[in-house]
Wavefront OBJ file of the C-alpha trace (Angstrom):
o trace
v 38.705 -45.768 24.196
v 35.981 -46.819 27.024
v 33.712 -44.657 27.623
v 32.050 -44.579 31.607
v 28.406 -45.095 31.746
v 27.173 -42.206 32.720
v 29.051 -40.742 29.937
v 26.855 -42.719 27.729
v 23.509 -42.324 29.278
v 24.693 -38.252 28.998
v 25.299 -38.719 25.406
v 21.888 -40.708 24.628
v 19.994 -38.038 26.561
v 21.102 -35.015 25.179
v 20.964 -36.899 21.982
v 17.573 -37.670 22.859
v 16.344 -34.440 24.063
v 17.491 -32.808 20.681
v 15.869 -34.790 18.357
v 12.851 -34.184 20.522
v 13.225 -30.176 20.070
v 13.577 -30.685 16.244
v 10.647 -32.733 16.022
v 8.897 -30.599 17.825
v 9.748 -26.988 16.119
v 9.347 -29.372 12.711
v 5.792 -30.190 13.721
v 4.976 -26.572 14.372
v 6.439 -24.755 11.290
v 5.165 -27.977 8.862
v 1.693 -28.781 10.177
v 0.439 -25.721 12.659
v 1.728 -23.206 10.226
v 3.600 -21.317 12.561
v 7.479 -21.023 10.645
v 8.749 -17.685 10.432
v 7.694 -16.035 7.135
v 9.701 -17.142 4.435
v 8.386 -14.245 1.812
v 9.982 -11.366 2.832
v 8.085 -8.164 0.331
v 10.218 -5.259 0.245
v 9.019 -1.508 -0.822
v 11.259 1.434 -1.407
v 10.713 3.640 1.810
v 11.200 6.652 -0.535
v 8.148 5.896 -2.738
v 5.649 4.447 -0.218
v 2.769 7.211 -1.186
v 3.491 6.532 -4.960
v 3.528 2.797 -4.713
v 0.392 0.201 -5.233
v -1.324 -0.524 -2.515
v -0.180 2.246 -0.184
v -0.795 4.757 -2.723
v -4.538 4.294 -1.673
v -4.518 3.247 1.801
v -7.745 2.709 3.721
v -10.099 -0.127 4.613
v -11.037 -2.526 1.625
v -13.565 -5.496 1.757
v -11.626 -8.608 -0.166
v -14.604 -11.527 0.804
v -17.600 -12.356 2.625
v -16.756 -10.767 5.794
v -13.091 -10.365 5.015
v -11.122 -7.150 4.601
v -7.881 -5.490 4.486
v -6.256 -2.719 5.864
v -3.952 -0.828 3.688
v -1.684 0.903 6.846
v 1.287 3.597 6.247
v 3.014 3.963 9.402
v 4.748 7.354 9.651
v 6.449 9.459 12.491
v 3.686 9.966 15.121
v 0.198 9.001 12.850
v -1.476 5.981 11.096
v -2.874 6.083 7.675
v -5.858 5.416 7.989
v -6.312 7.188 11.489
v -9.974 5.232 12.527
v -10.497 1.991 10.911
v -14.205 0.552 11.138
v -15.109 -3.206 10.623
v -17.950 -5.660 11.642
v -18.168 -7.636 14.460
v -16.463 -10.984 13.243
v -14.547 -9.808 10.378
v -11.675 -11.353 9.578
v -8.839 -8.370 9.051
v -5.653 -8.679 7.467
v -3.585 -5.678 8.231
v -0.886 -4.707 5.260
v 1.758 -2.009 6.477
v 4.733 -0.454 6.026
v 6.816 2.503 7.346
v 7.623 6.141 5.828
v 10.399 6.728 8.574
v 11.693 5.158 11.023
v 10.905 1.541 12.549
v 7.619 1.826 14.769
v 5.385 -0.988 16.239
v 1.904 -1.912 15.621
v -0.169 -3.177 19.099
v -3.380 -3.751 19.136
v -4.602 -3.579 22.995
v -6.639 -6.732 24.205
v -5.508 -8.717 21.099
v -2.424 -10.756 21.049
v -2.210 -8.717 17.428
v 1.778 -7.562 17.776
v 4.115 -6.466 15.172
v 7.107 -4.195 14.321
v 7.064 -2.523 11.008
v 10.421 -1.729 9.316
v 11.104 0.872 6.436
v 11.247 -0.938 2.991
v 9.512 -4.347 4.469
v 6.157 -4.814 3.756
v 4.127 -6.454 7.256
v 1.071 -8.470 6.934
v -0.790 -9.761 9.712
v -4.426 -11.301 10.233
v -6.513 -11.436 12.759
v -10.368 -11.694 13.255
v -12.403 -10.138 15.676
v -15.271 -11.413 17.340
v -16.121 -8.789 19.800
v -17.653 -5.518 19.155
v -16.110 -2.303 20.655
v -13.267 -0.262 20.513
v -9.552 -1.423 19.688
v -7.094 0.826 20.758
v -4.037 0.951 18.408
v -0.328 1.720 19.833
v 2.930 2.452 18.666
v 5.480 0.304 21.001
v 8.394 0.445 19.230
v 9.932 4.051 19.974
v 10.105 6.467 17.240
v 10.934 9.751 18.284
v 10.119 12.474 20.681
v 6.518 12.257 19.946
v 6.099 8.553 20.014
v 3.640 9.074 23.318
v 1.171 10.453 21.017
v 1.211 7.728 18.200
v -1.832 6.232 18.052
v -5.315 5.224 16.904
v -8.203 2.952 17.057
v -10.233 -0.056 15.365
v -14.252 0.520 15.679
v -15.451 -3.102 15.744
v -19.660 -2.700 15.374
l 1 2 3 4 5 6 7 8 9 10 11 12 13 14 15 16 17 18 19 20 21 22 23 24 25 26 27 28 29 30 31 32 33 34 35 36 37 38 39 40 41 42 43 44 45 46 47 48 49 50 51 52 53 54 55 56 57 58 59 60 61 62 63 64 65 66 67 68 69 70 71 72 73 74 75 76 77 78 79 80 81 82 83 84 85 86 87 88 89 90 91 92 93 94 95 96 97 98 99 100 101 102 103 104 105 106 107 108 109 110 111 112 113 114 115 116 117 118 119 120 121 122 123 124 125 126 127 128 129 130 131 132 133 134 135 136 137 138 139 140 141 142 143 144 145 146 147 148 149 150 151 152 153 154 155
């Protein structure tokens, strides 16, 4: 069977364009890091308050100028409620959720998340501005999701 050209110059560009794409999304996940996580840390949602480290949560310093934040999510509050760190810290935020599914935004930082009952959500980021960091809830958890949120004291 004969194939027409343009039949074969479709072919070796779609071929073409593919192998570009999967170069590509190799390149990112392989050498920039940026693969979906491939750990996936559970938690029973039943035991969060008796369960290491959200038995204790709060604001820990881990390095030189590196802490963590040890974040229940629950319906309509954080734990901890006002979170204070130094200008240029680097911050690596560990939650989970009591409840119900509920977001974690950080306004004016591309910091975005959703954090699911019995999954255990780590993200990092460091800031280099002083001021205050308002924390939302943008995943909607109930009737009194409006009033779910918090901020991040950055002095």
């Amino acid at each position: 069977m004969k194939m027409h050209r343009y039949e074969e110059i479709w072919l070796a560009l779609s071929f073409g364009i593919l192998v570009i794409f999967m170069l590509v999304v190799g390149y990112q996940t392989f050498a920039m890091g940026m693969g979906p996580p491939s750990h996936k840390e559970t938690i029973d949602p039943q035991k969060v308050d008796e369960t290491a480290p959200f038995d204790n949560p709060g604001v820990f310093q881990t390095g030189d100028n590196e802490y963590e934040v040890v974040m229940t999510l629950q319906t309509f509050g954080f734990t901890p409620s006002n979170i204070e760190i130094p200008v240029g810290a680097k911050v690596t935020f560990t939650m989970t959720s009591k409840d119900v599914v509920h977001g974690f935004q950080v306004a004016g930082t591309n910091l975005n998340a959703m954090v699911m009952p019995g999954h255990i959500q780590k993200i990092t980021q460091t800031f280099k501005e002083s001021g205050e960091y308002l924390i939302l809830c943008n995943e909607y958890c109930g009737i009194g999701h409006q009033m779910m949120s918090t901020t991040i004291s950055v002095k």
